[in-house]
PDBQT receptor file of N, H, CA, C and O in Angstrom, charges set to zero:
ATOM      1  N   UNK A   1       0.846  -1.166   0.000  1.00  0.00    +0.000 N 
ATOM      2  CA  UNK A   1       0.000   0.000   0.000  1.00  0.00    +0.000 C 
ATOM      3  C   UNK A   1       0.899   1.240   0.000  1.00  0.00    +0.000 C 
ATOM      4  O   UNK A   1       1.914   1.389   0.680  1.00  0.00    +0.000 OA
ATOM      5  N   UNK A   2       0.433   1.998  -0.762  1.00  0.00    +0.000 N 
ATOM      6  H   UNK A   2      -0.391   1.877  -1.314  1.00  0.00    +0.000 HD
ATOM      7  CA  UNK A   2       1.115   3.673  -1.203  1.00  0.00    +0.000 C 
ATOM      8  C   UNK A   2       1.098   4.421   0.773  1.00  0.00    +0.000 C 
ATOM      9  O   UNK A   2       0.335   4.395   1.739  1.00  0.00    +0.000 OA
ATOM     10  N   UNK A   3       2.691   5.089   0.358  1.00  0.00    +0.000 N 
ATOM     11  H   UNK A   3       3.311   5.111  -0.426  1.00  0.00    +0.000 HD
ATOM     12  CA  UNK A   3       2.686   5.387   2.013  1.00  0.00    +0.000 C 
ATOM     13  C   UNK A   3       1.756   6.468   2.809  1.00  0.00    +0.000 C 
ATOM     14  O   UNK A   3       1.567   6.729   3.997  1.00  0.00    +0.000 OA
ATOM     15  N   UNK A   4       1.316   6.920   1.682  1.00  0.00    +0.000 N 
ATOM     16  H   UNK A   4       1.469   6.708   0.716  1.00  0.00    +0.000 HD
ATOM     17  CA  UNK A   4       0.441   8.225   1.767  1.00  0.00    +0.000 C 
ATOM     18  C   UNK A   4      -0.967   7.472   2.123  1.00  0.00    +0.000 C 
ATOM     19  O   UNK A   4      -1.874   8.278   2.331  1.00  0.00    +0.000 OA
ATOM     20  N   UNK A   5      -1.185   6.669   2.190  1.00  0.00    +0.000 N 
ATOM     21  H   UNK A   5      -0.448   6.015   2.021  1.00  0.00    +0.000 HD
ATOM     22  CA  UNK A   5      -2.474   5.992   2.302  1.00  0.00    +0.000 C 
ATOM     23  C   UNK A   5      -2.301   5.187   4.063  1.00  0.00    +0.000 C 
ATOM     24  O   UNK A   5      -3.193   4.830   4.833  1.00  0.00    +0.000 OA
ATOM     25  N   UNK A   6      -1.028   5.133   4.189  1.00  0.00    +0.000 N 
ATOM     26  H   UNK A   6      -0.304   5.423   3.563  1.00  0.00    +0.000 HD
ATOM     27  CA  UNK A   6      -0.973   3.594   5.460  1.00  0.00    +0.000 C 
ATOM     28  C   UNK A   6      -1.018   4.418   6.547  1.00  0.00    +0.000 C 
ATOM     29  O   UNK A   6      -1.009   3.721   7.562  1.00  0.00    +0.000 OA
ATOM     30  N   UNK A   7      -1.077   5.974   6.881  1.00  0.00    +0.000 N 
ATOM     31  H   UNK A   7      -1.084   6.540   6.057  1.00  0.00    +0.000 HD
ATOM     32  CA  UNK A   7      -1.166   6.253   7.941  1.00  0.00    +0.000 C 
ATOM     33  C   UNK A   7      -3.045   6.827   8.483  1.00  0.00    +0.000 C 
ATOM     34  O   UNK A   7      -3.779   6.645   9.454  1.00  0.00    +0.000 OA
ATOM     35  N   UNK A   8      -3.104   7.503   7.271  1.00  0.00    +0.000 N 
ATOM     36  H   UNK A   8      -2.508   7.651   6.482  1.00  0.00    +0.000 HD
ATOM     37  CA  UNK A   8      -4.659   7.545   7.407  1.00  0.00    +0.000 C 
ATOM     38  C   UNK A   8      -5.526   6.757   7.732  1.00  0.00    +0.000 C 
ATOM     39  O   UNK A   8      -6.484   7.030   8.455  1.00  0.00    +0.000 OA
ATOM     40  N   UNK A   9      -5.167   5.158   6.986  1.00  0.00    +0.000 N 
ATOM     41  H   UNK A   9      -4.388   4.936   6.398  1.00  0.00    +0.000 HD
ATOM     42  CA  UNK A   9      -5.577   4.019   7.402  1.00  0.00    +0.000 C 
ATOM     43  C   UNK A   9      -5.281   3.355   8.806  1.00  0.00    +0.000 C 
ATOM     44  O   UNK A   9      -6.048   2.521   9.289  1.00  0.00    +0.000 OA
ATOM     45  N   UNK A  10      -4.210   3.744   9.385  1.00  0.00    +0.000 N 
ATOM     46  H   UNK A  10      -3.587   4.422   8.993  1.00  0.00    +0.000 HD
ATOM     47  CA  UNK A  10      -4.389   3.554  10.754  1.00  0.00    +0.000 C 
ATOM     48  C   UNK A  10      -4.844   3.585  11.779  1.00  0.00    +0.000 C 
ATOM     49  O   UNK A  10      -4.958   2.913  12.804  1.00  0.00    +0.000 OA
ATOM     50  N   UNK A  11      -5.288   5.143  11.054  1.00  0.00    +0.000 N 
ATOM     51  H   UNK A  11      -5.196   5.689  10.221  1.00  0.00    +0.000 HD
ATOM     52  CA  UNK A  11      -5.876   6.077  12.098  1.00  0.00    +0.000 C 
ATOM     53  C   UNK A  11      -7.079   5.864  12.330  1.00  0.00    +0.000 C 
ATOM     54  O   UNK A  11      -7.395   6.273  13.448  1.00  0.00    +0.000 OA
ATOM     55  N   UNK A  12      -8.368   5.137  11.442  1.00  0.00    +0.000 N 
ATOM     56  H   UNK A  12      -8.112   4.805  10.534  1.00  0.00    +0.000 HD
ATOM     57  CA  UNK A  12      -9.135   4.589  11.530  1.00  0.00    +0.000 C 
ATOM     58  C   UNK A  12      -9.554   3.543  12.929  1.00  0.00    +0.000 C 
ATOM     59  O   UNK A  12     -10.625   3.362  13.509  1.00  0.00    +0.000 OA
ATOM     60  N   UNK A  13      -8.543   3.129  13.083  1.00  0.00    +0.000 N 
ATOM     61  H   UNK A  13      -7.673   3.276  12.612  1.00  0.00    +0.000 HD
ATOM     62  CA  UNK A  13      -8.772   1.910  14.213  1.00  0.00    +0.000 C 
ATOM     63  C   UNK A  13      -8.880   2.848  15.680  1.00  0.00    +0.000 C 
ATOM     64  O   UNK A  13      -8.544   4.016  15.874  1.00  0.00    +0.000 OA
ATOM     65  N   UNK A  14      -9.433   1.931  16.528  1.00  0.00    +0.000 N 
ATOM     66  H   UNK A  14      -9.707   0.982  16.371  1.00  0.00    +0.000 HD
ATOM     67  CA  UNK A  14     -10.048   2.955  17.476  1.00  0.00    +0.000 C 
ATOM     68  C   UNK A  14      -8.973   3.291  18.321  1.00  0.00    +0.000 C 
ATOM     69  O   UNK A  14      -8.631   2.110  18.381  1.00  0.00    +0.000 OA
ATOM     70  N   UNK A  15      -8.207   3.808  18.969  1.00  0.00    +0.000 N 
ATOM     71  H   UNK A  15      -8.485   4.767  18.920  1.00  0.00    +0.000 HD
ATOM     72  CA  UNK A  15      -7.298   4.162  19.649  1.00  0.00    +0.000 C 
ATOM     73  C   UNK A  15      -5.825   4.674  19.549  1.00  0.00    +0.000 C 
ATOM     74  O   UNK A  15      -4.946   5.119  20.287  1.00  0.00    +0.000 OA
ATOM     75  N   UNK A  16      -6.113   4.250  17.726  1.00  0.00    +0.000 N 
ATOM     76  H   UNK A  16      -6.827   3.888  17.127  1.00  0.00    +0.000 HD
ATOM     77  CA  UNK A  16      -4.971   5.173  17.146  1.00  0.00    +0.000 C 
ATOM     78  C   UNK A  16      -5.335   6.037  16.082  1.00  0.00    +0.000 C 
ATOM     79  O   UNK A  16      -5.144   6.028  14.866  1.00  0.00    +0.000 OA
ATOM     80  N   UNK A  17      -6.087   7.011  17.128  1.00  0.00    +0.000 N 
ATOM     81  H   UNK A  17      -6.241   7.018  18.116  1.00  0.00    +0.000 HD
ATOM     82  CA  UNK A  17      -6.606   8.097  15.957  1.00  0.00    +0.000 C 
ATOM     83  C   UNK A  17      -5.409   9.345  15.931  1.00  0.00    +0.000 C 
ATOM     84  O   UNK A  17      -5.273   9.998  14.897  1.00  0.00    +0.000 OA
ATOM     85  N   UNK A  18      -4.644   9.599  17.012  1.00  0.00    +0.000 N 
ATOM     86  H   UNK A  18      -4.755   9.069  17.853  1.00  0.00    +0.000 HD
ATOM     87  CA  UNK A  18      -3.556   9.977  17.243  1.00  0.00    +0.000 C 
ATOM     88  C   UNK A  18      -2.381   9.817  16.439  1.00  0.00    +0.000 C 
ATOM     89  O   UNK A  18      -1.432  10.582  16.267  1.00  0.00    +0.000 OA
ATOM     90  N   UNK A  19      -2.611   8.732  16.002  1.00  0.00    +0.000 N 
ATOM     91  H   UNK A  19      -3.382   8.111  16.142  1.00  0.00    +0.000 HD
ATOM     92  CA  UNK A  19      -0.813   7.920  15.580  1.00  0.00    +0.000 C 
ATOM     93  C   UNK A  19      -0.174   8.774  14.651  1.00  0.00    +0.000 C 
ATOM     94  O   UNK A  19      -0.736   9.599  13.930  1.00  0.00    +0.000 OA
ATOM     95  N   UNK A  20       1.354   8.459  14.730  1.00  0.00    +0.000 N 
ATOM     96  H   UNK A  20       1.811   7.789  15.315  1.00  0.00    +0.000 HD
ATOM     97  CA  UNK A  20       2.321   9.121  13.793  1.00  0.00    +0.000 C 
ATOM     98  C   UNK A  20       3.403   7.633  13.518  1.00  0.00    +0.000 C 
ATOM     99  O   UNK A  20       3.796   6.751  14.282  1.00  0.00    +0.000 OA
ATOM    100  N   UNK A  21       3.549   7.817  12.510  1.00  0.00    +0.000 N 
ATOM    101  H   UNK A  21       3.230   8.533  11.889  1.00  0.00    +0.000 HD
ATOM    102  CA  UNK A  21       4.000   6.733  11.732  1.00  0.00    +0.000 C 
ATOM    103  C   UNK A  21       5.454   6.832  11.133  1.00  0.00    +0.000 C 
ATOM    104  O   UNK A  21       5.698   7.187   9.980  1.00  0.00    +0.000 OA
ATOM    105  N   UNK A  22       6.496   6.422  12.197  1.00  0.00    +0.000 N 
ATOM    106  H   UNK A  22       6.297   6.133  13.133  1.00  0.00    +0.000 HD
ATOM    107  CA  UNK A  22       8.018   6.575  12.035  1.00  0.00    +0.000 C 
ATOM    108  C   UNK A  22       8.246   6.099  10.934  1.00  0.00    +0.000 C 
ATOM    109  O   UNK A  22       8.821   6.945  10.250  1.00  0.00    +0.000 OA
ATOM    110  N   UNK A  23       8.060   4.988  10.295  1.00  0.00    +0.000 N 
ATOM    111  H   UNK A  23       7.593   4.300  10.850  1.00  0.00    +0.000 HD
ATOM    112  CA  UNK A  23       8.749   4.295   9.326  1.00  0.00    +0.000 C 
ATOM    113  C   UNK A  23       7.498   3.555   8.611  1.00  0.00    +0.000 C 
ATOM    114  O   UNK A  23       6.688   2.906   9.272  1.00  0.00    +0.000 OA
ATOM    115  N   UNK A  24       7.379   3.748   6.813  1.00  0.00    +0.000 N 
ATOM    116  H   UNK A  24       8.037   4.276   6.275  1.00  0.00    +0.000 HD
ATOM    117  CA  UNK A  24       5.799   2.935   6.569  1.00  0.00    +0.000 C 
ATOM    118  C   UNK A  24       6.781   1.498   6.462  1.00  0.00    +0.000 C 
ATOM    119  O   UNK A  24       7.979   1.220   6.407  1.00  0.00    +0.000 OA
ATOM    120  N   UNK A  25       5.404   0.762   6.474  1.00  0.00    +0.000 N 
ATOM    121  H   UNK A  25       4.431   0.988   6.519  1.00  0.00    +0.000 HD
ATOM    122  CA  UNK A  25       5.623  -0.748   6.312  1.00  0.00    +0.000 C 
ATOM    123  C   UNK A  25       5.769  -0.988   4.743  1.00  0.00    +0.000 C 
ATOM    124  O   UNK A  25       5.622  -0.057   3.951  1.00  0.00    +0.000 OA
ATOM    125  N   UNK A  26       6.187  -2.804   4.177  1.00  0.00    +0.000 N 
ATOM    126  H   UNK A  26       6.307  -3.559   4.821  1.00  0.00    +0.000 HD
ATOM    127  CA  UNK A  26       5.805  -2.910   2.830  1.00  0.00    +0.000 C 
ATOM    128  C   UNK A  26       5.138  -4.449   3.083  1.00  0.00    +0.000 C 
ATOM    129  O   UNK A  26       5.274  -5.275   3.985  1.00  0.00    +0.000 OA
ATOM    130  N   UNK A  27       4.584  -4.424   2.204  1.00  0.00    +0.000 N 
ATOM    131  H   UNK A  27       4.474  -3.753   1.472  1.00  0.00    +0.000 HD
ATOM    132  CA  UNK A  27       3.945  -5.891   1.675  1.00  0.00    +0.000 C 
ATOM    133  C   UNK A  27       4.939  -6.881   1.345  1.00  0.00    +0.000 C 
ATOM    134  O   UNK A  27       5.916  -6.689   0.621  1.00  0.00    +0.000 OA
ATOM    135  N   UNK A  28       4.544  -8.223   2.071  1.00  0.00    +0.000 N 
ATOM    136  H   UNK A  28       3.750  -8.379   2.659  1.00  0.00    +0.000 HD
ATOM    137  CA  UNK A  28       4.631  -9.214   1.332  1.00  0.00    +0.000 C 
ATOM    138  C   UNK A  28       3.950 -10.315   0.734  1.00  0.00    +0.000 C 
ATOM    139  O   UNK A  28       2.929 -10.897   1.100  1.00  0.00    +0.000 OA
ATOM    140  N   UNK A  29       4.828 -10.533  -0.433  1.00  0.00    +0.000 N 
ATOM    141  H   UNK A  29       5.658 -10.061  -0.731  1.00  0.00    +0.000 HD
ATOM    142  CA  UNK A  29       3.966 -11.913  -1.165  1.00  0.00    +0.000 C 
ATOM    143  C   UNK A  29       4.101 -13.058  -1.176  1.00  0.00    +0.000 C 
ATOM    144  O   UNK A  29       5.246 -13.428  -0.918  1.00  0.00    +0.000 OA
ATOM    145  N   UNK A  30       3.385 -13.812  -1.376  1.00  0.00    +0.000 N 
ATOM    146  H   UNK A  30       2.455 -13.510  -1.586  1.00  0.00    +0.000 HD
ATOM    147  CA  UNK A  30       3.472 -14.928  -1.274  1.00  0.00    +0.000 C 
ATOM    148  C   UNK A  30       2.873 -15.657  -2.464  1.00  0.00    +0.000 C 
ATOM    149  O   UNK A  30       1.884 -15.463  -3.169  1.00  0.00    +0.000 OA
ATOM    150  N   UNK A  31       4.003 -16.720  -2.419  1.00  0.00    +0.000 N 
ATOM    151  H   UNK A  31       4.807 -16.877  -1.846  1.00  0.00    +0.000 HD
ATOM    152  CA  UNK A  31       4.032 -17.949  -4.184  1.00  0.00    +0.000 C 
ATOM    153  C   UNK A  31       3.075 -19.238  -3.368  1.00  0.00    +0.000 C 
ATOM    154  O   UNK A  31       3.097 -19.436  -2.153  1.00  0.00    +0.000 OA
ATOM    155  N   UNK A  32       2.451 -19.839  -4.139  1.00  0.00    +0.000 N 
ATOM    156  H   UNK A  32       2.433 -19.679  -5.126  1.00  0.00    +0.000 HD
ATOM    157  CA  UNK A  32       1.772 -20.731  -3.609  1.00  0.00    +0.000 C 
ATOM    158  C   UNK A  32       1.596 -21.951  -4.539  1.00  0.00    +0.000 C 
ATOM    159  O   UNK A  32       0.951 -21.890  -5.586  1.00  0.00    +0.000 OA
ATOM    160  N   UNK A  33       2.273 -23.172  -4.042  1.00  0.00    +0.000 N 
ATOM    161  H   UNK A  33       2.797 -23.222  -3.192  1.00  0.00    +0.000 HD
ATOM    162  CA  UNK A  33       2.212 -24.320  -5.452  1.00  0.00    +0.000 C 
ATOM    163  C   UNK A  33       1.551 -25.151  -4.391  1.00  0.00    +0.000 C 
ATOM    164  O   UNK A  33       1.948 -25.474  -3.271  1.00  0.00    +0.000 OA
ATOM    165  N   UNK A  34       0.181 -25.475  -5.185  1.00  0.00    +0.000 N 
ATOM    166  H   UNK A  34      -0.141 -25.213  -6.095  1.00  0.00    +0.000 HD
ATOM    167  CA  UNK A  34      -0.995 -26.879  -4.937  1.00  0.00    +0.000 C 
ATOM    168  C   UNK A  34      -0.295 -28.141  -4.364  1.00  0.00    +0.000 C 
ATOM    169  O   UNK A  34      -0.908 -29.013  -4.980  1.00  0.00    +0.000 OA
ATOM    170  N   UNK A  35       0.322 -28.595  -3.820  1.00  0.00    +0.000 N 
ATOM    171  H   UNK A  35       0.820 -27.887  -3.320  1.00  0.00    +0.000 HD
ATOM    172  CA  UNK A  35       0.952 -29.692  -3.625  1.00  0.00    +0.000 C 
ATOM    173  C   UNK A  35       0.145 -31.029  -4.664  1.00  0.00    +0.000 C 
ATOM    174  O   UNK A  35       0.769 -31.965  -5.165  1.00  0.00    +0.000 OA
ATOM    175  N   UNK A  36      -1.147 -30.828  -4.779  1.00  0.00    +0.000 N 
ATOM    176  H   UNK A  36      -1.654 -30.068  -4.373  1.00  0.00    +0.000 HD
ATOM    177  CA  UNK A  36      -1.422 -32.114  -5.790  1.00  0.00    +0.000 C 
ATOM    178  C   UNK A  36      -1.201 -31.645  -7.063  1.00  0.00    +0.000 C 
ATOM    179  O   UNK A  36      -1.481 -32.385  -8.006  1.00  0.00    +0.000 OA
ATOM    180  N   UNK A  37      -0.821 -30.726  -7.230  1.00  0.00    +0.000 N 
ATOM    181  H   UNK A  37      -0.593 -30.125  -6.464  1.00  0.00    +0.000 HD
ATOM    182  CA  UNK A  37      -0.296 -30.302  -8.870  1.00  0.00    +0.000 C 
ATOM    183  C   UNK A  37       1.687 -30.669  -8.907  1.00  0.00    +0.000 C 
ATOM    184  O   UNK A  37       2.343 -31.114  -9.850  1.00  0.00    +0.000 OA
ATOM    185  N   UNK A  38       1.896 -30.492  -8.293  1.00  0.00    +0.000 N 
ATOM    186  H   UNK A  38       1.363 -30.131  -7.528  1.00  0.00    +0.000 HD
ATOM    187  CA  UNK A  38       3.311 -30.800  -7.970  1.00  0.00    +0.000 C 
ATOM    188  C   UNK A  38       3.940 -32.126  -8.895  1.00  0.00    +0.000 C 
ATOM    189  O   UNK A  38       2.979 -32.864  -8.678  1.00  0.00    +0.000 OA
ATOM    190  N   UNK A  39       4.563 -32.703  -9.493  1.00  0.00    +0.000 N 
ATOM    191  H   UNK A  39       5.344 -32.103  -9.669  1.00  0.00    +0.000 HD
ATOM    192  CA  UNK A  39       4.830 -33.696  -9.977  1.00  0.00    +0.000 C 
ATOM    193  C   UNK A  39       6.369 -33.992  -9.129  1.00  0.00    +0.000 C 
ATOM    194  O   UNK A  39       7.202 -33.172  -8.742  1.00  0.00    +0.000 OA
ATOM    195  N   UNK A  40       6.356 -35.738  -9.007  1.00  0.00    +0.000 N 
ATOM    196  H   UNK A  40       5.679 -36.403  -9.321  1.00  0.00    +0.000 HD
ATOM    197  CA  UNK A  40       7.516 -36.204  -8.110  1.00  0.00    +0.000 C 
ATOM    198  C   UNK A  40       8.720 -35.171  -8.347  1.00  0.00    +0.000 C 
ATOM    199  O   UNK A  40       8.512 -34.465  -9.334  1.00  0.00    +0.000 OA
ATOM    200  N   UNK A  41       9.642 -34.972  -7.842  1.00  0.00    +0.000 N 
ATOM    201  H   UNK A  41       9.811 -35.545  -7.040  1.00  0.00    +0.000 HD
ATOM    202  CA  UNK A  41      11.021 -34.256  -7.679  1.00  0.00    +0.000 C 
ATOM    203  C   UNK A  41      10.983 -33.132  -6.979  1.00  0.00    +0.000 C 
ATOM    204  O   UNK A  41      10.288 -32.994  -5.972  1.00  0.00    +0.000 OA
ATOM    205  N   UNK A  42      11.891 -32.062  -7.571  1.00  0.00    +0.000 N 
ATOM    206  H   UNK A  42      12.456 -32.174  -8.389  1.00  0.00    +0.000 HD
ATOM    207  CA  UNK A  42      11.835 -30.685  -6.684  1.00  0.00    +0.000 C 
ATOM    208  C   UNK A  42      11.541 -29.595  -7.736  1.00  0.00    +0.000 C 
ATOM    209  O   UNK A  42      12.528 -29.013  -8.188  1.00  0.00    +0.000 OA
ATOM    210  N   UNK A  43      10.318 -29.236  -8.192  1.00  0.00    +0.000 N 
ATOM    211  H   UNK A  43       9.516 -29.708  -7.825  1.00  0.00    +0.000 HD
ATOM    212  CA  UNK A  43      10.100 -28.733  -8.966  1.00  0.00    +0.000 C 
ATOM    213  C   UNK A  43      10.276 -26.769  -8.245  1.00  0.00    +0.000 C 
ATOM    214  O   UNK A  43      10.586 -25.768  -8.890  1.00  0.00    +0.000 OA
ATOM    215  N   UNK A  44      10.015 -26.859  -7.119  1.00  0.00    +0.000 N 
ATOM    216  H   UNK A  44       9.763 -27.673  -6.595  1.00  0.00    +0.000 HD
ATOM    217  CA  UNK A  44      10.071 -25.780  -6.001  1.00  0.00    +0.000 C 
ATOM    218  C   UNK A  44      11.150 -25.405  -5.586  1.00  0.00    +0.000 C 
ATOM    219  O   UNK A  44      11.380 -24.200  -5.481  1.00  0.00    +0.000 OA
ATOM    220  N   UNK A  45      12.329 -26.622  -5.157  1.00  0.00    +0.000 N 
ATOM    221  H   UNK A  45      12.142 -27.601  -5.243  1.00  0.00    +0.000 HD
ATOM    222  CA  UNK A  45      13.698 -26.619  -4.234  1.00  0.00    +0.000 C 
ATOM    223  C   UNK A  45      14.293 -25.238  -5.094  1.00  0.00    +0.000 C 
ATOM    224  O   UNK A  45      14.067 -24.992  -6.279  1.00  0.00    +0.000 OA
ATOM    225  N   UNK A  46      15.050 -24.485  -4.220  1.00  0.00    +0.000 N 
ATOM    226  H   UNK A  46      15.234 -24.684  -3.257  1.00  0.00    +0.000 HD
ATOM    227  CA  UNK A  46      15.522 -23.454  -4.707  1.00  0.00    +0.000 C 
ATOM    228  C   UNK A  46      14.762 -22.123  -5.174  1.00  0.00    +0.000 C 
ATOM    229  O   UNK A  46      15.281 -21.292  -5.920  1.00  0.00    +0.000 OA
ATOM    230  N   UNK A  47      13.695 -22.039  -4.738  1.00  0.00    +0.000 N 
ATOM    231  H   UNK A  47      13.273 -22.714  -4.132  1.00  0.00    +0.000 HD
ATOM    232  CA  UNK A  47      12.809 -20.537  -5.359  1.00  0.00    +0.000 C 
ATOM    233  C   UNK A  47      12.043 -20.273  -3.954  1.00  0.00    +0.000 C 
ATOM    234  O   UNK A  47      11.060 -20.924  -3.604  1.00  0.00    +0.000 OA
ATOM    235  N   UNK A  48      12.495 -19.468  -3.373  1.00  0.00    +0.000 N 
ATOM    236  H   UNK A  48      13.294 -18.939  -3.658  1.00  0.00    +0.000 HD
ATOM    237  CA  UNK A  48      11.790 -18.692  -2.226  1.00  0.00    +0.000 C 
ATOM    238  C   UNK A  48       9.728 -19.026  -2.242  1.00  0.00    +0.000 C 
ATOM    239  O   UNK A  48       8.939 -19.027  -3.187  1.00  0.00    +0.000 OA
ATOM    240  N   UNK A  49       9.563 -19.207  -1.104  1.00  0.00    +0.000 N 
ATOM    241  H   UNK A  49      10.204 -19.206  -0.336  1.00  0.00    +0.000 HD
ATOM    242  CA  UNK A  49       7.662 -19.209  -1.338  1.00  0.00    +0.000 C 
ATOM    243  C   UNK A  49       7.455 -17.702  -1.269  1.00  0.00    +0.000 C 
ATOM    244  O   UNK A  49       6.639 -17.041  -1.911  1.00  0.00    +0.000 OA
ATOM    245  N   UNK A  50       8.519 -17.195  -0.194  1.00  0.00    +0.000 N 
ATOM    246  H   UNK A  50       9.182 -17.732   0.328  1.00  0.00    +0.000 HD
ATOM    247  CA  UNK A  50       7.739 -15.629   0.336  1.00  0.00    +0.000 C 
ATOM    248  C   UNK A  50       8.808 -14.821  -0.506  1.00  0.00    +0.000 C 
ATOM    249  O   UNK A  50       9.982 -15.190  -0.547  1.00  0.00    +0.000 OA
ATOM    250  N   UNK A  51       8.448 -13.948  -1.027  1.00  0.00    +0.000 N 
ATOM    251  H   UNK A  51       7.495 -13.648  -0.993  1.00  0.00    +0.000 HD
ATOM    252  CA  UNK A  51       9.968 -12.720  -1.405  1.00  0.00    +0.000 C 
ATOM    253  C   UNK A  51       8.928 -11.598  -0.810  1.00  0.00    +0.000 C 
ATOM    254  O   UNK A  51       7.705 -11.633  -0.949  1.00  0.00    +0.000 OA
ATOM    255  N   UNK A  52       9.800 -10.437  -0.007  1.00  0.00    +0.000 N 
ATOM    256  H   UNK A  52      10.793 -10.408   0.106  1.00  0.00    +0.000 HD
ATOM    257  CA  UNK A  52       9.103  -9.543   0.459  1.00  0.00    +0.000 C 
ATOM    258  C   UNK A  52       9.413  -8.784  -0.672  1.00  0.00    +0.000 C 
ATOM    259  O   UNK A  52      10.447  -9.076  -1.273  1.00  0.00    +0.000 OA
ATOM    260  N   UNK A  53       8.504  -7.585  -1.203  1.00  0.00    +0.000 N 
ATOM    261  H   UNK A  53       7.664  -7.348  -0.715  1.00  0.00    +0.000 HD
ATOM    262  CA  UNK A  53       8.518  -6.743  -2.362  1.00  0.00    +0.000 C 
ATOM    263  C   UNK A  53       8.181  -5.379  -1.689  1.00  0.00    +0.000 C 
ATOM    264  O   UNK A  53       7.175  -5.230  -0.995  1.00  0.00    +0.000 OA
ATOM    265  N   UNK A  54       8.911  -4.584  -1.890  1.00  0.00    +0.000 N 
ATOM    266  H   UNK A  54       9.728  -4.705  -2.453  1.00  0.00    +0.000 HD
ATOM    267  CA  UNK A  54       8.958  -3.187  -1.399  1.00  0.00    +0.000 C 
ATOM    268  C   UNK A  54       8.005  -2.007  -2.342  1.00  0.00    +0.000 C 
ATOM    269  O   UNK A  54       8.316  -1.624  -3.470  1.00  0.00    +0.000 OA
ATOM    270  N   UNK A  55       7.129  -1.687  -1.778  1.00  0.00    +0.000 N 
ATOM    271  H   UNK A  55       6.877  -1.998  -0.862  1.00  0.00    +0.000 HD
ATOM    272  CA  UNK A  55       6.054  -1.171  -2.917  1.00  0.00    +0.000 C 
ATOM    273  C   UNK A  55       6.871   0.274  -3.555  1.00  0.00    +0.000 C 
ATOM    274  O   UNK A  55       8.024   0.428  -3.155  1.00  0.00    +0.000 OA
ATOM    275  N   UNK A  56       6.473   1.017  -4.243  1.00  0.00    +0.000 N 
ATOM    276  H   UNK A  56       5.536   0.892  -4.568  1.00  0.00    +0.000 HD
ATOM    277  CA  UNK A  56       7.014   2.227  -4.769  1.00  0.00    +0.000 C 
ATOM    278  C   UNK A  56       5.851   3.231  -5.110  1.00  0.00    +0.000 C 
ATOM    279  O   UNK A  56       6.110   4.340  -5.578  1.00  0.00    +0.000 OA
TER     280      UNK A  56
């Protein structure tokens, strides 16, 4: 989420209508393989499930 957006959105929640926001956060994603789609071997071994991605 755009950083201009993550503090407003905070502020929403009840007790941090106050808040100030030192540092924004970023998203991460996540890869997701079916395990019954998978065929025998390591079709996965070596490729991260999660890579965190830094929004812009």
């Amino acid at each position: 989420m755009p950083e201009e957006f993550q503090e407003p959105m905070v502020r929403t929640v009840p007790g941090l209508e106050n808040v100030r926001m030192v540092q924004p956060v970023h998203g991460v994603e996540y890869d997701y393989a079916d395990p019954r789609e998978l065929k025998r071997g390591s079709q996965t071994l070596g490729s991260p499930l999660a890579r965190p991605q830094r929004e812009t």
